[in-house]
C-alpha positions, 0 to 999 in steps of 0.5 A, spaced: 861 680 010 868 679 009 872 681 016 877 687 016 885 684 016 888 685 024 892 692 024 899 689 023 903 693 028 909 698 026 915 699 030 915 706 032 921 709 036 927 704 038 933 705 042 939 700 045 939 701 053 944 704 056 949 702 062 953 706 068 957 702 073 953 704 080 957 704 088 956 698 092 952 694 093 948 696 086 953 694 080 951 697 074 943 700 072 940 702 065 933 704 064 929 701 058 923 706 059 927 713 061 923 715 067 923 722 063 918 719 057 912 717 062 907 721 057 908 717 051 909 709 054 902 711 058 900 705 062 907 704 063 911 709 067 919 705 067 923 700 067 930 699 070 935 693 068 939 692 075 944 689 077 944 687 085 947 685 091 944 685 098 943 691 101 941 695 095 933 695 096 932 693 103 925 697 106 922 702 103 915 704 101 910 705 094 904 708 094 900 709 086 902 704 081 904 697 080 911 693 079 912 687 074 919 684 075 923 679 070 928 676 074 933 675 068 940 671 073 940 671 080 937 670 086 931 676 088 928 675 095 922 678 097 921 680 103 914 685 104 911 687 111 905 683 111 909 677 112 910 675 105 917 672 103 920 668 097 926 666 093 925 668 086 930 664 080 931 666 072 925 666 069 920 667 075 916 674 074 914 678 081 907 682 080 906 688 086 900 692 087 903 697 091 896 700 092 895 705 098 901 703 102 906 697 100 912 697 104 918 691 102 925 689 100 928 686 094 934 683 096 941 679 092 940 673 095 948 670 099 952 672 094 948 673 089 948 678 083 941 679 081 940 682 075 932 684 074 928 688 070 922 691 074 917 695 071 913 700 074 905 700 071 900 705 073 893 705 077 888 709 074 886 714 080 880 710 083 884 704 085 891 709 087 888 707 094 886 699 093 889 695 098 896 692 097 898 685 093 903 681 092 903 675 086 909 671 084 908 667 078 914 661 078 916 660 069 915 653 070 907 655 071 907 660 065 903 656 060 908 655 053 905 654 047 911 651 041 910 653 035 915 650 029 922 654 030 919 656 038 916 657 043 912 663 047 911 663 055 905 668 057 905 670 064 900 675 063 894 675 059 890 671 053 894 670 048 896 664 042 890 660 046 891 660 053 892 665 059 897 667 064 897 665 071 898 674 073 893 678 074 893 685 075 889 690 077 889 693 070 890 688 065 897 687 060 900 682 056 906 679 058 910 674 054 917 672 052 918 668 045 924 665 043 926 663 037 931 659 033 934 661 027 931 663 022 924 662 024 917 667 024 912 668 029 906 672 029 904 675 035 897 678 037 895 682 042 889 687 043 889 692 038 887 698 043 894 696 047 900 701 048 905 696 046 914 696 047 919 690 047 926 689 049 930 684 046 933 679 051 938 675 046 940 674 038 938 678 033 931 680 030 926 683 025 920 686 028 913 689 025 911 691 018 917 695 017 922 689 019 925 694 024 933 690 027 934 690 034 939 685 037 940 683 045 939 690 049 935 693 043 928 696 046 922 699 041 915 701 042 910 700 037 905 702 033 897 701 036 890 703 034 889 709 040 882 708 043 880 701 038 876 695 040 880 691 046 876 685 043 879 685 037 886 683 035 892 685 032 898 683 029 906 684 030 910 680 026 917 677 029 923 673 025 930 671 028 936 672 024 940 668 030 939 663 034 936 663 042 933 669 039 929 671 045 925 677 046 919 680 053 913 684 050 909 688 054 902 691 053 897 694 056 891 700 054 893 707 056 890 710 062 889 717 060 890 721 066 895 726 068 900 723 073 906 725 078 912 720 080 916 722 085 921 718 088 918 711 090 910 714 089 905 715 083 900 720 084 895 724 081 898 731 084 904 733 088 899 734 093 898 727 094 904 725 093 906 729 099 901 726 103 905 719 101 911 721 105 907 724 111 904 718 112 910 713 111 914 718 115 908 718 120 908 710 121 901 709 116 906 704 111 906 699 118 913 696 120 919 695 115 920 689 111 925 685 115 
């Protein structure tokens, strides 16, 4: 019996992030996921591109959802109230499982401006209560794969061949691609995935109706709601520059109804109330110092 073809992946809405200049210590910030567009990016919640000094994000807390954070330039020192600290440099990948109640600072380090991309993910309800983590996963330990024109770095996920070293508490993709001009690739990731990309420099074409993006160019993707996470599909990918490089994210929907409100993501407003009673009732532990 001759095998159905992958799905080949469409890209479905796109968009160029936009930019304000933010008081000191934050310099400048753009949202690459729009917080108020939750619904639709569903495991997702947002991402922000921030440019930072120290003193930005010192001590505070999460409940309900997962970080992902891309350090693009800079420094970004980790500090979190269970004794965990770390310096993480360009290209280095930071995974948080917030869980019941994570309490740190992410900080410019000396004089660094820290540029960073940092995804919020949610928890399915029964694990909005799992016992907080931490994961850095340094470039160098990110397996590459290089093909002709290229080569694809994964941190999260199987994908060409090999596994990345992150491991969330609900299963994504991440990878980064980079490409020379002119060169192809195509990408397979789980075809019951919701799927967004955002283009970190050059110029490029992408999925079945060769959509353009250049550097700051976002766009979601086309995917089979309820399919086999077992069975592939395919986006394809072509540099029209060089040092062409582009991040996609992928992850299978939740599916349940979320409230996020300020540094939490609950299920219900009352849940999220009791989050700020507990951080406020000292149940979050001591400040990340």
């Amino acid at each position: 019996m001759e095998e159905k073809p992958l799905f080949k992946r469409s890209v479905k809405d796109h968009w160029y992030v936009e930019y304000e200049e933010a008081s000191f210590p934050f310099i400048q910030k753009g949202w690459v996921l729009p917080a108020d567009r939750f619904m639709e990016f569903d495991p997702f919640i947002l991402m922000a591109e921030d440019w930072f000094k120290r003193g930005a994000f010192s001590d505070h807390p999460h409940r309900g959802f997962q970080t992902v954070t891309y350090v693009v330039d800079g420094r970004l020192e980790h500090i979190d109230n269970a004794g965990g600290r770390d310096i993480l440099e360009p290209g280095d990948v930071q995974y948080m499982n917030a869980g019941w109640a994570a309490r740190h600072a992410e900080e410019g380090v000396e004089n660094d401006i820290a540029h960073t991309l940092q995804l919020w993910l949610n928890l399915p309800k029964e694990l909005k209560n799992s016992e907080t983590s931490y994961q850095n996963v340094y470039g160098e330990d990110a397996p590459t794969v290089d093909f002709q024109g290229g080569s694809i770095k994964v941190f999260s996920g199987d994908i060409a061949g090999v596994k990345g070293p992150l491991s969330s508490a609900v299963p994504i993709t991440l990878s980064e691609i980079n490409l020379t001009k002119g060169a192809e690739y195509t990408l397979t990731i789980p075809e019951n995935h919701n799927a967004f990309l955002y283009v970190l420099s050059g110029d490029m074409d992408f999925g079945k109706n060769e959509v353009n993006l250049k550097k700051h160019g976002v766009a979601t993707l086309s995917y089979k709601d309820g399919g086999d996470v077992n069975k592939g599909s395919e986006l394809a990918i072509k540099a029209n520059s060089r040092k062409s490089k582009v991040l996609v994210y992928s992850g299978a929907p939740i599916k349940e109804e979320i409230v996020p409100y300020g540094p939490f993501v609950m299920n219900t407003m009352e849940e999220i109330r009791e989050a700020y009673r507990d951080f406020h009732n000292g149940k979050f532990g001591p400040p990340a110092v």
